[in-house]
KEMARMI-343273 format. One record per residue (C-alpha): residue number from 1; x negated, y, z negated; residue in three letters. Coordinates in pm, 1 decimal, always signed. Each point is the difference from the previous one (the first is absolute). Example, Ala and Ser with C-alpha at 12.3 -4.5 7.8 and 13.67 -1.06 7.14 Angstrom:
BEGIN
(1; (-1230.0; -450.0; -780.0); 'ALA')
(2; (-137.0; +344.0; +66.0); 'SER')
//
This chain:
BEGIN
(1; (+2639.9; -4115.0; +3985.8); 'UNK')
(2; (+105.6; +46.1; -353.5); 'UNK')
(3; (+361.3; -36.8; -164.5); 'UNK')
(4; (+159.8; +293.8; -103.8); 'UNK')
(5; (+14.6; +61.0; -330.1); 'UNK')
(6; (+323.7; +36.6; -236.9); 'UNK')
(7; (+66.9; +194.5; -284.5); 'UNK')
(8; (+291.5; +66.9; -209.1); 'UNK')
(9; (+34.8; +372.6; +149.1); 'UNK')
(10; (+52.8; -121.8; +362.9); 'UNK')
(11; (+249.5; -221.2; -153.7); 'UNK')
(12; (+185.2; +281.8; -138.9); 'UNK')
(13; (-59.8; +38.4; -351.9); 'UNK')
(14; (-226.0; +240.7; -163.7); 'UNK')
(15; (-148.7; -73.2; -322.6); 'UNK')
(16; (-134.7; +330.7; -5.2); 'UNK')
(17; (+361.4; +168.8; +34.3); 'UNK')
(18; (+108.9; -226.1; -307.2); 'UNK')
(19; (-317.3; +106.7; -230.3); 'UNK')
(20; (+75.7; +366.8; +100.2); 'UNK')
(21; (+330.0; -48.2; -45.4); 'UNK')
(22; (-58.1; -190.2; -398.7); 'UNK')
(23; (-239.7; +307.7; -61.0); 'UNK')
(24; (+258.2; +230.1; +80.7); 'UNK')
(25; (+266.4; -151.7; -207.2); 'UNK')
(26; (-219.1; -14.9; -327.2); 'UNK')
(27; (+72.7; +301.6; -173.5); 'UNK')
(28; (+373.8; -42.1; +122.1); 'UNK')
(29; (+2.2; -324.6; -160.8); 'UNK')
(30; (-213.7; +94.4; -304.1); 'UNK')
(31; (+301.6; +232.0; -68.3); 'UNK')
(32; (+274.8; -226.3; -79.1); 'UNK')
(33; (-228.3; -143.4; -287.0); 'UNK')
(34; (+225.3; -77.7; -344.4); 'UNK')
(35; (-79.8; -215.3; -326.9); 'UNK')
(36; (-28.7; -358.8; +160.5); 'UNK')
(37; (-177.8; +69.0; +291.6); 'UNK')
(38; (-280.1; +269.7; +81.0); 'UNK')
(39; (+103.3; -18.0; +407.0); 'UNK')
(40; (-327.1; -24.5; +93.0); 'UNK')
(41; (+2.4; -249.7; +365.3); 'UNK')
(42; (-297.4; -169.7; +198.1); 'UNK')
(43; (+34.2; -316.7; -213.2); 'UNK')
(44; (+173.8; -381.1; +91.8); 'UNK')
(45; (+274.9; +103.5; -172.8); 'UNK')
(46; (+138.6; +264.1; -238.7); 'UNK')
(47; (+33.2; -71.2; -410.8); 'UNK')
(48; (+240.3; +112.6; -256.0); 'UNK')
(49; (+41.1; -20.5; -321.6); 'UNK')
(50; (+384.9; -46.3; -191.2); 'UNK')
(51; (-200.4; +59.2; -333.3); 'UNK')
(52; (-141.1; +321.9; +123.0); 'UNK')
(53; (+343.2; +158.2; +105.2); 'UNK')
(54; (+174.5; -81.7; -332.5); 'UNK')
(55; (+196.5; -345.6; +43.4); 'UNK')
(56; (-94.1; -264.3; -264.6); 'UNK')
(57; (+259.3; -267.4; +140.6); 'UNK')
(58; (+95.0; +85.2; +353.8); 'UNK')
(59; (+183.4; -158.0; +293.0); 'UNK')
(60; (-163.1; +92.0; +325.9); 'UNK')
(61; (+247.2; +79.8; +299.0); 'UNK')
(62; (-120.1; -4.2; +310.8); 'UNK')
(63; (+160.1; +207.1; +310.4); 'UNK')
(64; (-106.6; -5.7; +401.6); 'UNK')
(65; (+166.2; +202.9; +265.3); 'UNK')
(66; (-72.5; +221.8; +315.5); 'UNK')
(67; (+102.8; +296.0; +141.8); 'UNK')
(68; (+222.2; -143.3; +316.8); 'UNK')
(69; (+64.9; +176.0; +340.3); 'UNK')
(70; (-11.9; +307.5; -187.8); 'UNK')
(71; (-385.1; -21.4; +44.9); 'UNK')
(72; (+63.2; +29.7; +405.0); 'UNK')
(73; (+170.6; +353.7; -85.8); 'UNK')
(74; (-289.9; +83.5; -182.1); 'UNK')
(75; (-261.1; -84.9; +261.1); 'UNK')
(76; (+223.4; +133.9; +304.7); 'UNK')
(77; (+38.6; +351.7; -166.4); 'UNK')
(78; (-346.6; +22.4; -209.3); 'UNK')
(79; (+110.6; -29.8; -320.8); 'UNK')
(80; (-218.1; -220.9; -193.2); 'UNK')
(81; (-7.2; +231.3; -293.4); 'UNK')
(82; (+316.4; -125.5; -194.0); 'UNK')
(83; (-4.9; -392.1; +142.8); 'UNK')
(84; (-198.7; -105.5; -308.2); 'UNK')
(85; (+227.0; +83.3; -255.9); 'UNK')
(86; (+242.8; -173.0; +153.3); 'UNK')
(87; (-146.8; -362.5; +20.7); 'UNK')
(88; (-117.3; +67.7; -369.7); 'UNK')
(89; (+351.0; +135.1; -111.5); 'UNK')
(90; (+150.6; -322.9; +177.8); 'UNK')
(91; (-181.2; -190.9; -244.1); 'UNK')
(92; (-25.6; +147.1; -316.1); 'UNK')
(93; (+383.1; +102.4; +20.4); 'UNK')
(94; (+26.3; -362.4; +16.2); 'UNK')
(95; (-206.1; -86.8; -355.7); 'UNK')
(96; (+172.4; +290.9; -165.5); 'UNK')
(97; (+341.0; -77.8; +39.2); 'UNK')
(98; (-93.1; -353.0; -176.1); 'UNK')
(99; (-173.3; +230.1; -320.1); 'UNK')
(100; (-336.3; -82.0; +146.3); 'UNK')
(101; (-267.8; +296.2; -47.4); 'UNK')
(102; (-172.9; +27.2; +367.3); 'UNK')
(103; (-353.9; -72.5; -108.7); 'UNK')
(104; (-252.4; -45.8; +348.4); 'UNK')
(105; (+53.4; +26.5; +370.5); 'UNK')
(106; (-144.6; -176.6; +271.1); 'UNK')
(107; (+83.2; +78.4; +409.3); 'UNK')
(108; (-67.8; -160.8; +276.9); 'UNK')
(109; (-65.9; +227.1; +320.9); 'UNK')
(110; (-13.1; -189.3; +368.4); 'UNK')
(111; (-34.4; +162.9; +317.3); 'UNK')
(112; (-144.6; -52.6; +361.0); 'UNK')
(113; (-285.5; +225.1; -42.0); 'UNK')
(114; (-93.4; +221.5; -275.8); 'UNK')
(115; (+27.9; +324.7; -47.7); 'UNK')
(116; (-158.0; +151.3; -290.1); 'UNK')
(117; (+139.6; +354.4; -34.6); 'UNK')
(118; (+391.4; -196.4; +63.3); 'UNK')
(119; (-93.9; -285.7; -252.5); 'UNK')
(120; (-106.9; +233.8; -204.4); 'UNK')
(121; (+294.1; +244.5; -52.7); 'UNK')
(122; (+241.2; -313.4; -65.0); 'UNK')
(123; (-232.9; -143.7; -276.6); 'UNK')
(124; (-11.6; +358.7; -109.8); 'UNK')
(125; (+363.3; +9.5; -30.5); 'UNK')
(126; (-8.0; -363.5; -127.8); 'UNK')
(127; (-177.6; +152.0; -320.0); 'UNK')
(128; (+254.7; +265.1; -40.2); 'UNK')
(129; (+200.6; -247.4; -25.5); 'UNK')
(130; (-161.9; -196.7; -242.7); 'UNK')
(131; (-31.2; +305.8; -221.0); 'UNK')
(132; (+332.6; +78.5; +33.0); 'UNK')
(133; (+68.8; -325.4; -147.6); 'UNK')
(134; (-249.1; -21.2; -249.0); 'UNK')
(135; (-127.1; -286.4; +120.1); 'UNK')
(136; (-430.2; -92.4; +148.1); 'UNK')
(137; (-79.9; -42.1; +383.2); 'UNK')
(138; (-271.4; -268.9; -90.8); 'UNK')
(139; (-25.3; -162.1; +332.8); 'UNK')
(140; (+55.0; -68.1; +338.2); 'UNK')
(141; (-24.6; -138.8; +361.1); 'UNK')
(142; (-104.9; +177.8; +316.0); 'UNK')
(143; (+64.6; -225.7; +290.5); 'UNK')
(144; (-116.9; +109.4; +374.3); 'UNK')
(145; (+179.3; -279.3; +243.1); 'UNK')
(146; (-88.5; +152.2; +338.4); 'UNK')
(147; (+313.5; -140.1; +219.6); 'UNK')
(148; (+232.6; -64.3; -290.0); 'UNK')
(149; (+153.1; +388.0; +1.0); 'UNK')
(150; (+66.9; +201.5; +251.1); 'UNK')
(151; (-251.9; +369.5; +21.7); 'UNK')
(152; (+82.7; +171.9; -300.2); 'UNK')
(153; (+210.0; -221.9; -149.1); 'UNK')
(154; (-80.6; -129.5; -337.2); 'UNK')
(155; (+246.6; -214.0; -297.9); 'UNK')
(156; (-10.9; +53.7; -372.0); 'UNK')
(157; (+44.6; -282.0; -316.1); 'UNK')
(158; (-24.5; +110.1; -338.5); 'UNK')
(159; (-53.8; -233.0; -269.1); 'UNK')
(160; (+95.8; +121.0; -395.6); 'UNK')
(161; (-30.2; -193.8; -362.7); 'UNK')
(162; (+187.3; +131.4; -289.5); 'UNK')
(163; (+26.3; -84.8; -362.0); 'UNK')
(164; (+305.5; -1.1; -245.1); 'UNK')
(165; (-65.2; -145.7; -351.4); 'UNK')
(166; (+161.6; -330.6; -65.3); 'UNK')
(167; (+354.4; +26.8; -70.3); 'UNK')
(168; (+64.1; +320.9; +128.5); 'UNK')
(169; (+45.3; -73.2; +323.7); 'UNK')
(170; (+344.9; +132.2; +241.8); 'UNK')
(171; (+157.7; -338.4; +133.6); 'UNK')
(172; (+372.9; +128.7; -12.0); 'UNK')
(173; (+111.9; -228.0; -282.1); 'UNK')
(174; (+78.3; +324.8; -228.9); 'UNK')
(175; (+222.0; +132.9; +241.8); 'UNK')
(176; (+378.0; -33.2; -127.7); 'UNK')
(177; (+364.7; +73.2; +142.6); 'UNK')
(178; (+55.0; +391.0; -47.9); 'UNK')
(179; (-384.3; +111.2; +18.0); 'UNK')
(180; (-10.8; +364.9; +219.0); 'UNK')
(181; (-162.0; -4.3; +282.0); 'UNK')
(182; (-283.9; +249.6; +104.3); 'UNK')
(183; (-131.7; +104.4; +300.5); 'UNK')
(184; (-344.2; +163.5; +77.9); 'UNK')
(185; (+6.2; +199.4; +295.3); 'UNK')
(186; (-258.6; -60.5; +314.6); 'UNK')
(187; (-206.3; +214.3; +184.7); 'UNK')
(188; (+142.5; -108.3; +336.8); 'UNK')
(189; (-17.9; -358.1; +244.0); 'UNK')
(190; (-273.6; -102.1; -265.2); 'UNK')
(191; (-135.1; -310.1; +216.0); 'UNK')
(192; (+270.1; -186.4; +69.7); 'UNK')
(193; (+238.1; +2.8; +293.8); 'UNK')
(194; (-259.3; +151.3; +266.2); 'UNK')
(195; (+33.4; -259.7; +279.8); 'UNK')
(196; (+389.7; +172.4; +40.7); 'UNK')
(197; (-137.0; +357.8; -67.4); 'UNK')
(198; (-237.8; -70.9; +277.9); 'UNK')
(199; (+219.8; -124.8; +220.0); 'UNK')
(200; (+256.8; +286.2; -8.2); 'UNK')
(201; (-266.3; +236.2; +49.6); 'UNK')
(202; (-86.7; -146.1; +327.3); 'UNK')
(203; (+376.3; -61.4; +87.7); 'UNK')
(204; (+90.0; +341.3; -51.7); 'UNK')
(205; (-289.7; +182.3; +112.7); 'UNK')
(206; (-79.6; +183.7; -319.6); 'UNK')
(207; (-300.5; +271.0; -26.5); 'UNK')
(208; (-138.9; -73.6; -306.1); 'UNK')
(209; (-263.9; +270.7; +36.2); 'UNK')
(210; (+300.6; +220.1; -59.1); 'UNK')
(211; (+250.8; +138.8; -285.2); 'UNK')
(212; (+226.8; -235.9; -145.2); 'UNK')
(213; (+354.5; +22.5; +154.6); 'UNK')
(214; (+127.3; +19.7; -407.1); 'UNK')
(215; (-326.3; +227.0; -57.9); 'UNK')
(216; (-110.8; +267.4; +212.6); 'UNK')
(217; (-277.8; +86.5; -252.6); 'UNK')
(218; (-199.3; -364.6; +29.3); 'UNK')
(219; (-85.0; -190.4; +301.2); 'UNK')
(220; (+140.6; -335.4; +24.4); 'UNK')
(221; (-303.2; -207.1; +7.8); 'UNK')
(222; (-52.5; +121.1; -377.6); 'UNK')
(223; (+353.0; -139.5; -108.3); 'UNK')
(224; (-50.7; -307.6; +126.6); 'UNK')
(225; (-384.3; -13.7; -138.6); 'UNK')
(226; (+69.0; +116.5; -323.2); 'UNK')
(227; (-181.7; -272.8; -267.0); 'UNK')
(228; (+188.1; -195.0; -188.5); 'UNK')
(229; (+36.5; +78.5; -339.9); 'UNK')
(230; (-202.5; -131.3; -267.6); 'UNK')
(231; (+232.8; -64.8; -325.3); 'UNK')
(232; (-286.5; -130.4; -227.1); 'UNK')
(233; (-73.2; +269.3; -252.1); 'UNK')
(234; (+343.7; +114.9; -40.6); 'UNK')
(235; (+140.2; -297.7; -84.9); 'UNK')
(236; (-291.3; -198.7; -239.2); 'UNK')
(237; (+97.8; +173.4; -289.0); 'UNK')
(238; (+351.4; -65.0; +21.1); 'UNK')
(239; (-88.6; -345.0; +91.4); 'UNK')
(240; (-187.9; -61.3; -285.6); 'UNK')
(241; (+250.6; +199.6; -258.8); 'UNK')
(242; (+240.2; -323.7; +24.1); 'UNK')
(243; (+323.7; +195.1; +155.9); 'UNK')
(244; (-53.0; -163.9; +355.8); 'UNK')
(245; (+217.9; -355.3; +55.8); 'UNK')
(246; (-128.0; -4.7; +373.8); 'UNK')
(247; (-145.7; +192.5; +294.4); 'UNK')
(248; (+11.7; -64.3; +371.9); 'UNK')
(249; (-244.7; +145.3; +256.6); 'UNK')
(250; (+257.1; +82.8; +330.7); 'UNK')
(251; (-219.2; -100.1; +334.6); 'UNK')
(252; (+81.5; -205.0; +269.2); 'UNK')
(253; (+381.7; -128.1; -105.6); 'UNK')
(254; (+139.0; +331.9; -102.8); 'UNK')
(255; (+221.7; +21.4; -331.9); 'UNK')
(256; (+190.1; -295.1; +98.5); 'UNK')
(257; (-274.2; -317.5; +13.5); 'UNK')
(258; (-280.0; +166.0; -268.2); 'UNK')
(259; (+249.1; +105.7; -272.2); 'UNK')
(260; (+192.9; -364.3; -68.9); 'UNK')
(261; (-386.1; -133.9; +5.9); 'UNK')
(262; (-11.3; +97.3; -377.9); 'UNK')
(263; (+326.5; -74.5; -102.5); 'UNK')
(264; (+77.8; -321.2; -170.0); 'UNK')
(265; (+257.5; -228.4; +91.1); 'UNK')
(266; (+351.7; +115.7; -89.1); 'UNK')
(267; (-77.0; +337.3; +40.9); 'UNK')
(268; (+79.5; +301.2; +292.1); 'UNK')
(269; (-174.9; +303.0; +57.0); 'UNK')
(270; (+281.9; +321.2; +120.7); 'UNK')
(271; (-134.5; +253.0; +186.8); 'UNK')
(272; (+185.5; +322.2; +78.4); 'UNK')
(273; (-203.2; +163.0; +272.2); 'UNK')
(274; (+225.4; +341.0; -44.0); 'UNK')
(275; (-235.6; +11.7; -357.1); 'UNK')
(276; (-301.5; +149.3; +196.4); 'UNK')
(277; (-46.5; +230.2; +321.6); 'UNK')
(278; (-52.9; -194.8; +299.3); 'UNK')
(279; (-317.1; +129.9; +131.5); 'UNK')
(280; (-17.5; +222.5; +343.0); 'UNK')
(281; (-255.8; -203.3; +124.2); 'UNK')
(282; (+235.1; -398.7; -47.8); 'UNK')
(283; (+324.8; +199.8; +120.1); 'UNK')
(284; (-224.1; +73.5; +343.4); 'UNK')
(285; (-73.4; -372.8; +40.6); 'UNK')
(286; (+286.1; -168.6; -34.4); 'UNK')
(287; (+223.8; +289.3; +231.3); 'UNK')
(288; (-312.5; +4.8; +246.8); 'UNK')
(289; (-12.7; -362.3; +17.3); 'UNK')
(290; (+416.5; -41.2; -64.1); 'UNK')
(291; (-118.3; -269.8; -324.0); 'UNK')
(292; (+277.2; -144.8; -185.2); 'UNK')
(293; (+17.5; +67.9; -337.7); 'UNK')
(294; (-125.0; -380.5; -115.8); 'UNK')
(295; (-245.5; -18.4; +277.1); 'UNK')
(296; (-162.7; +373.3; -215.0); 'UNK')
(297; (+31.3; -170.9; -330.5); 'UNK')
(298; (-200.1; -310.0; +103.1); 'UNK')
(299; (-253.9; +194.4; +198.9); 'UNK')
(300; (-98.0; +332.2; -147.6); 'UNK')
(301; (-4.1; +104.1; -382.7); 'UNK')
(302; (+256.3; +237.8; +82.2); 'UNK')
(303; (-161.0; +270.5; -250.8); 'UNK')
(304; (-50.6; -260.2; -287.8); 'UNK')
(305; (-355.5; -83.4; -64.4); 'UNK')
(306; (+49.3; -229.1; -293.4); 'UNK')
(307; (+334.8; -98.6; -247.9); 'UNK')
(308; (-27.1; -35.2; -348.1); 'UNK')
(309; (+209.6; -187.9; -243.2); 'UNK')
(310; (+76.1; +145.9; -332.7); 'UNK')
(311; (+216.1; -21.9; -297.8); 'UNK')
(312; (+252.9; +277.0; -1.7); 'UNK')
(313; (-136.0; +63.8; -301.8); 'UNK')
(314; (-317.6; +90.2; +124.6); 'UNK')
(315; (+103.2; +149.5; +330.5); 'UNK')
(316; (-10.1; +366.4; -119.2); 'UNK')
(317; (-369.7; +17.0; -115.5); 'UNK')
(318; (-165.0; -259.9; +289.9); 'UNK')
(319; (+120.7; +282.7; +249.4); 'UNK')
(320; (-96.4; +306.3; -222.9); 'UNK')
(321; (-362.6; -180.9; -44.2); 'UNK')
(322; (-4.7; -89.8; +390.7); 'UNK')
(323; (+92.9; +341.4; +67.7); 'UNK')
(324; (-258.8; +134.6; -196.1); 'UNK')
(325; (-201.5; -223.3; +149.7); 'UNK')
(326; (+39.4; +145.4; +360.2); 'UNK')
(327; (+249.1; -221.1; +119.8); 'UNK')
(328; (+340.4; +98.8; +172.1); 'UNK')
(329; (+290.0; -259.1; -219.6); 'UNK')
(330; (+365.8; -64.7; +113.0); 'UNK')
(331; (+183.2; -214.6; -204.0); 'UNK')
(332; (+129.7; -227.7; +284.5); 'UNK')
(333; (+213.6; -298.2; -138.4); 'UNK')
(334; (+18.4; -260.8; -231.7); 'UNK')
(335; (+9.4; -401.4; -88.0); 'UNK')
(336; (+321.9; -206.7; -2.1); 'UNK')
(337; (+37.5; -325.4; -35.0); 'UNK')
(338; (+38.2; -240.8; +330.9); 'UNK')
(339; (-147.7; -157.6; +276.0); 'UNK')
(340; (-392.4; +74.9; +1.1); 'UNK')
(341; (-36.6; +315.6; +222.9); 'UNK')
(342; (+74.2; +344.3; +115.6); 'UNK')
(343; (+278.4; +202.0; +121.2); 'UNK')
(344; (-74.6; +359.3; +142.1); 'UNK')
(345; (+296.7; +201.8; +56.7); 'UNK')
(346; (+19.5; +415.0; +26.2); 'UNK')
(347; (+149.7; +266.2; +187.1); 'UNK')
(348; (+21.9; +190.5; +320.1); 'UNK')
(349; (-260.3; +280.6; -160.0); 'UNK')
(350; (-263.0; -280.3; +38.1); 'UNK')
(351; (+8.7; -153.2; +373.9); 'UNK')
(352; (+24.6; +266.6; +228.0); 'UNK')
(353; (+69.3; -301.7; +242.5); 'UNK')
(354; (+316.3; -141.9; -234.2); 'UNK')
(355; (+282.0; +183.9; -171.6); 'UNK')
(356; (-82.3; -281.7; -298.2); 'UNK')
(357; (-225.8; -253.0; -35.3); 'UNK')
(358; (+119.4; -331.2; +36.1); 'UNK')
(359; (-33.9; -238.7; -293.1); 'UNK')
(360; (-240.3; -231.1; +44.5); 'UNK')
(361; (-82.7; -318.9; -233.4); 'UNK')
(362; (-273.6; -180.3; +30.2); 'UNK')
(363; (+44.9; -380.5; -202.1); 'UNK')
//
């Protein structure tokens, strides 16, 4: 009697999903092509050249993030059409805010067992993203792991590289005592903060298949999907006119642990949260879930996507350009000397929750 025989199918993984699925993804891919890189995959590994994309002397930066429990929203309620741009806007926020040019994008897709047509609508919307930044999808990882993931679930890691010639790099040291304060506005949760989000919606029972409490005219499931933003094009030319001291990127930490993370020693950020609108969508969180005013500031970007640092010199035409640019700009606070940190304090307009925000400092 003979011994069964094995093969890598019975085991779970299909090698012909992940050709199909390589071959589908080509002209997506292909796409996203930019001086550097021609985005073509099937190689070891994916090349670019600095020399090609116009730096003679350049510092590479180098981001890596994911997408967090956000992805579990996206699989639960089929929405893998928007996931992608978030895990590349998580990174290439990141290089931006530090002057870096996004350059090429790598991602890293695992799941239990493929599924081309899914895997293929988030790398889809992985090279929206990617164009939306400017920057090449030159490579990536497909990993089947039959018994690692749950049916239908599936995890996201996006790898980015940037560039920034030598010198003109955003490290916070230009930033001085009475430099204004701008704020970029976000396009919702962005990708931090989900784990809570989640959890209310189960607490509280909430139909996200239906309109918005604060929005009869869009279901809720939208709101909380909605991409994060992608601040890359607006804010490379001002970058690299010379008028920015410092920018931070506003994820997991809120206002109050990413803003004193570019501030030098000696110096406070302000923040007067009754300088923007606080969006419909953060005033539902925090009175559904009852969140203290601190406990929003550290968790969610509370309608802040990223703070710049400017002269007040310069103030006026940063937010004319950004505004040009697309972007929504409040003028939000300003640097003082003290301690090393931040200090968000507003009014009742702001927390629905609050009749003022408390002041909170973080040393």
């Amino acid at each position: 009697m003979s011994e069964k025989s094995y093969s890598y199918e019975q085991a779970g993984v299909s090698i012909a999903a992940g050709n199909a699925l390589v071959k589908a993804i080509g002209p997506l891919v292909k796409a996203t092509a930019r001086p550097g890189a021609d985005a073509e995959i099937g190689g070891f590994g994916g090349f670019f050249d600095p020399r090609a994309a116009g730096y003679t002397d350049p510092l590479l930066v180098a981001a890596n993030d994911g997408v967090g429990t956000k992805v579990k929203l996206a699989i639960d309620h089929d929405r893998h059409d928007t996931i992608g741009q978030d895990l590349v806007a998580m990174c290439v926020n990141d290089l931006i805010v530090q002057g870096a040019e996004p350059l090429f994008f790598l991602d890293y897709f695992a799941t239990g067992k493929l599924e081309t047509g899914v895997a293929e609508r988030v790398v889809a919307s992985i090279a929206e993203g990617c164009k939306l930044a400017g920057c090449a999808l030159i490579g990536g990882e497909t990993a089947e792991m039959p018994g690692m993931y749950a049916a239908g679930d599936y995890d996201l890691a996006g790898f980015c590289v940037g560039a920034v010639e030598r010198g003109e790099q955003l490290t916070g040291d230009k930033v001085a005592s009475g430099d204004v304060l701008l704020g970029l506005t976000s396009s919702g949760v962005h990708s931090n903060g989900y784990s809570l989000v989640r959890r209310l919606a189960a607490d509280k029972g909430w139909k996200l298949d239906r309109p918005a409490l604060f929005d009869a005219d869009r279901l809720l499931i939208d709101h909380l999907i909605e991409p994060t933003r992608i601040y890359v094009k607006s804010l490379l030319p001002v970058i690299r006119s010379g008028r920015i001291h410092a920018l931070a990127h506003i994820t997991g930490g809120g206002l109050l642990e990413n803003v004193p993370r570019v501030l030098p020693e000696g110096l406070h950020a302000r923040i007067d949260a009754g300088a923007w609108e606080q969006p419909r969508l953060m005033a539902f969180l925090q009175a559904q879930g009852n969140i203290e005013p601190a406990e929003m500031a550290r968790t969610f970007n509370c309608g802040i996507g990223v703070v710049l640092a400017v002269s007040a010199a310069d103030a006026a035409s940063v937010q004319t350009d950004l505004e040009s640019a697309g972007e929504t700009v409040h003028v939000i606070g300003a640097i003082e000397p003290g301690p090393r940190g931040c200090t968000v304090q507003g009014g009742a307009e702001v927390w629905s929750s609050r009749d003022a925000w408390e002041a909170v400092h973080l040393g």
